[in-house]
C-alpha positions as CSV (number, residue, x, y, z in Angstrom):
1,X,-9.9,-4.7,-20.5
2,X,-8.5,-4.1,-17.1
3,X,-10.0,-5.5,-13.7
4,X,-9.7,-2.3,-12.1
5,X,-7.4,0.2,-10.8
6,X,-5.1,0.0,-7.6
7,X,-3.4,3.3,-6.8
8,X,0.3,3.3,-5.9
9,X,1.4,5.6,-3.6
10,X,5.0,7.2,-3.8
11,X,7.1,9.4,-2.0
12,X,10.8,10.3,-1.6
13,X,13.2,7.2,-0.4
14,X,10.3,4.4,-1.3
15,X,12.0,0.8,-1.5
16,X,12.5,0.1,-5.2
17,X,11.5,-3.5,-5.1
18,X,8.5,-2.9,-3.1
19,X,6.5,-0.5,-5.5
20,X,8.0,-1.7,-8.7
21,X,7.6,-5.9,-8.2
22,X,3.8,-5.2,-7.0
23,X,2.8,-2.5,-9.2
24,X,4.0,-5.4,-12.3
25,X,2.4,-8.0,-10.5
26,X,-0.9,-6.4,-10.5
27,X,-0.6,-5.4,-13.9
28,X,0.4,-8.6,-15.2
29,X,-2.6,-9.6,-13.5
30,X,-5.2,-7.6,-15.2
31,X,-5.1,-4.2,-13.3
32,X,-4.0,-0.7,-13.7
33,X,-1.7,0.7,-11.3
34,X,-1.0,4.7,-11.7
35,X,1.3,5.7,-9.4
36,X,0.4,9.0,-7.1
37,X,2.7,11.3,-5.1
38,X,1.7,14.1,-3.2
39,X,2.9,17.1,-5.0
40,X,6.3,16.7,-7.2
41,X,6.6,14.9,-10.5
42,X,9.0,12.3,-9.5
43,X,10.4,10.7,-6.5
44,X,14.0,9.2,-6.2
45,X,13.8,6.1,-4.3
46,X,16.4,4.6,-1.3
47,X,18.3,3.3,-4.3
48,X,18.4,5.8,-6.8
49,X,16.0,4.6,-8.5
50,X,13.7,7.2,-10.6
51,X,9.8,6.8,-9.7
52,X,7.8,9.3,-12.3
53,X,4.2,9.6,-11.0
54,X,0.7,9.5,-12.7
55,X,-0.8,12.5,-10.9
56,X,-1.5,13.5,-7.1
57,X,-2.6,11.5,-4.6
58,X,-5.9,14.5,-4.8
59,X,-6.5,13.1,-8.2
60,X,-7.5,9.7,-7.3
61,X,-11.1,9.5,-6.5
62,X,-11.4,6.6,-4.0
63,X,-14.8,5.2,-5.3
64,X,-12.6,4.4,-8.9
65,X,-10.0,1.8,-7.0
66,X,-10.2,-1.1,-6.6
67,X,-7.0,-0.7,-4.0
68,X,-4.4,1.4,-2.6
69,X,-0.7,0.2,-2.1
70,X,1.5,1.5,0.2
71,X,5.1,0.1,-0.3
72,X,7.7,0.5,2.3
73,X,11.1,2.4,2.6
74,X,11.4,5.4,4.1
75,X,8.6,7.4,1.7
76,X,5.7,6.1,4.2
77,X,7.3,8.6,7.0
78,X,6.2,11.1,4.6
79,X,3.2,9.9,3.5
80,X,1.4,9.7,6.4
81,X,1.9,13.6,7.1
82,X,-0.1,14.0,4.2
83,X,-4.2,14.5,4.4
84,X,-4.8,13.4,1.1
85,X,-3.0,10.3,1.3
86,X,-3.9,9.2,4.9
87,X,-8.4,10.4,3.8
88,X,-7.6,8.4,0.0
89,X,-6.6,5.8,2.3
90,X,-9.4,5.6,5.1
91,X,-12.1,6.0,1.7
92,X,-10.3,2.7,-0.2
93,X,-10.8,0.9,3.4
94,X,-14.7,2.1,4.0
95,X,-15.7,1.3,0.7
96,X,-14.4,-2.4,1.4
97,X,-11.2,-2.0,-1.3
98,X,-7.9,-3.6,-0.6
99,X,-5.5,-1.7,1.6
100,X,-1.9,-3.4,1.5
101,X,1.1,-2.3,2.4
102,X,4.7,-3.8,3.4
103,X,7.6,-3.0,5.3
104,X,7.0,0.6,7.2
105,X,3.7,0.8,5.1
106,X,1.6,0.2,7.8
107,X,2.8,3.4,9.5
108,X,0.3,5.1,6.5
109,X,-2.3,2.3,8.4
110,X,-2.0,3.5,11.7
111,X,-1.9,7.5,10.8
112,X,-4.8,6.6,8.7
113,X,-6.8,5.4,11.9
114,X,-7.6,1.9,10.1
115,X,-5.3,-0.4,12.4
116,X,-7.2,-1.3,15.7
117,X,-8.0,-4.7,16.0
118,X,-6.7,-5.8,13.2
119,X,-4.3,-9.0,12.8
120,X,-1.5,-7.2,11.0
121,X,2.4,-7.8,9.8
122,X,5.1,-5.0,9.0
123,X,9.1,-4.8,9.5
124,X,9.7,-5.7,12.8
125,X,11.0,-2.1,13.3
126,X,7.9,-1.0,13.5
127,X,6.1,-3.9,15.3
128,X,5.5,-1.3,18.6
129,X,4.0,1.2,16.1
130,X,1.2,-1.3,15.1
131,X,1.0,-2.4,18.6
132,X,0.6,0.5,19.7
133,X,-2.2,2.0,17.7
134,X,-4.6,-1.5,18.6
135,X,-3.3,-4.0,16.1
136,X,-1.9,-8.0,16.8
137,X,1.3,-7.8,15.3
138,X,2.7,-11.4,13.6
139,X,5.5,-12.5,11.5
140,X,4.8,-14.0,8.8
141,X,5.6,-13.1,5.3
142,X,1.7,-12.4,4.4
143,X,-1.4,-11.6,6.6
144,X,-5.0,-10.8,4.9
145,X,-7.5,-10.0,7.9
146,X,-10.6,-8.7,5.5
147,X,-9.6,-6.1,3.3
148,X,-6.6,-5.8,4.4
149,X,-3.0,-7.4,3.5
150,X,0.3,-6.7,5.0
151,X,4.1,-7.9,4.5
152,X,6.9,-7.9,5.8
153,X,10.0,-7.3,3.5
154,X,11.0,-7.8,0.1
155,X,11.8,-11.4,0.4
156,X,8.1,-11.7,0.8
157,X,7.4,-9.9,-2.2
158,X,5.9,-13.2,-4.0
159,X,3.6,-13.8,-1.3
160,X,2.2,-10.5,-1.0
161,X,1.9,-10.3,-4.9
162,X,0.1,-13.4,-5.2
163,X,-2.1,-12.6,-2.2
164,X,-2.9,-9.3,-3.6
165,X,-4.0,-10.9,-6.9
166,X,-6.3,-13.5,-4.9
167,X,-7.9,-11.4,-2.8
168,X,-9.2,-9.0,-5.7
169,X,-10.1,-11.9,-8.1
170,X,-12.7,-12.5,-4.7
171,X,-14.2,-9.2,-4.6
172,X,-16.0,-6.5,-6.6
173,X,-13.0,-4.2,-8.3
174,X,-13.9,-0.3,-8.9
């Protein structure tokens, strides 16, 4: 029986390692984790690496997750120009659901209006970004402030799995 479902989101140029070692992580863990793009089929990521996708972001009703992951790469440039994405996003965060996101995720975070005053960590190429829109910018591999959890890079991939899995075991899952 699964504990609940944390969306995926996906886009063209995502970083391989930081969709795919989460999404197993927190399936491994007891959770479903459909993938959602915003329009075609399948996404190629930085690699080369295929991504097929469950469905739109549109099909995703936010008051069925128990999350929303944003992985890194290049895809979160274009996911944050998306209104679906950047309102599926805002709804997982009101309804108290776990937001996370690593690398250039956040930039979804800060399009999505969701990052002022929060403690937060990304790449460091985007550090001014977060500091930017009203967040305190660290780095460390993992930072949880509330419902939401941020990393760095995919050498912090364990971290940010693990800390994904603890903080849902803590709270009500959709």
């Amino acid at each position: 029986m699964s504990k609940g479902t944390v969306l995926i989101l996906a886009a063209a140029d995502y970083e391989e390692m930081e969709l795919w070692y989460p999404k197993y992580r927190l399936a491994a863990a007891g959770y479903e984790t459909p993938i959602a793009g915003t329009g075609d089929p399948r996404y190629i990521g930085k690699w080369g690496y295929p991504c097929p996708v469950d469905g739109n972001v549109r099909d995703f009703m936010s008051d069925t997750l128990a999350g929303i992951l944003v992985p890194g790469g290049w895809a979160p440039d274009r996911l944050r120009r998306d209104q679906a994405v950047l309102s599926r996003v805002r709804e997982v965060h009101e309804n108290g659901g776990l937001v996370a996101s690593i690398c250039h995720g956040p930039w979804v975070l800060i399009s999505a209006g969701i990052v002022k005053g929060r403690h937060l960590t990304s790449t460091p190429a985007i550090k001014d970004d977060l500091v930017n829109a009203g967040a305190t910018w660290t780095d460390e591999e993992v930072v949880v402030d509330g419902n939401v959890i941020t990393s760095r890079a995919p050498k912090d991939l364990p971290a940010f799995g693990e800390a994904m899995v603890r903080w849902l075991a803590k709270h009500k899952s959709a």
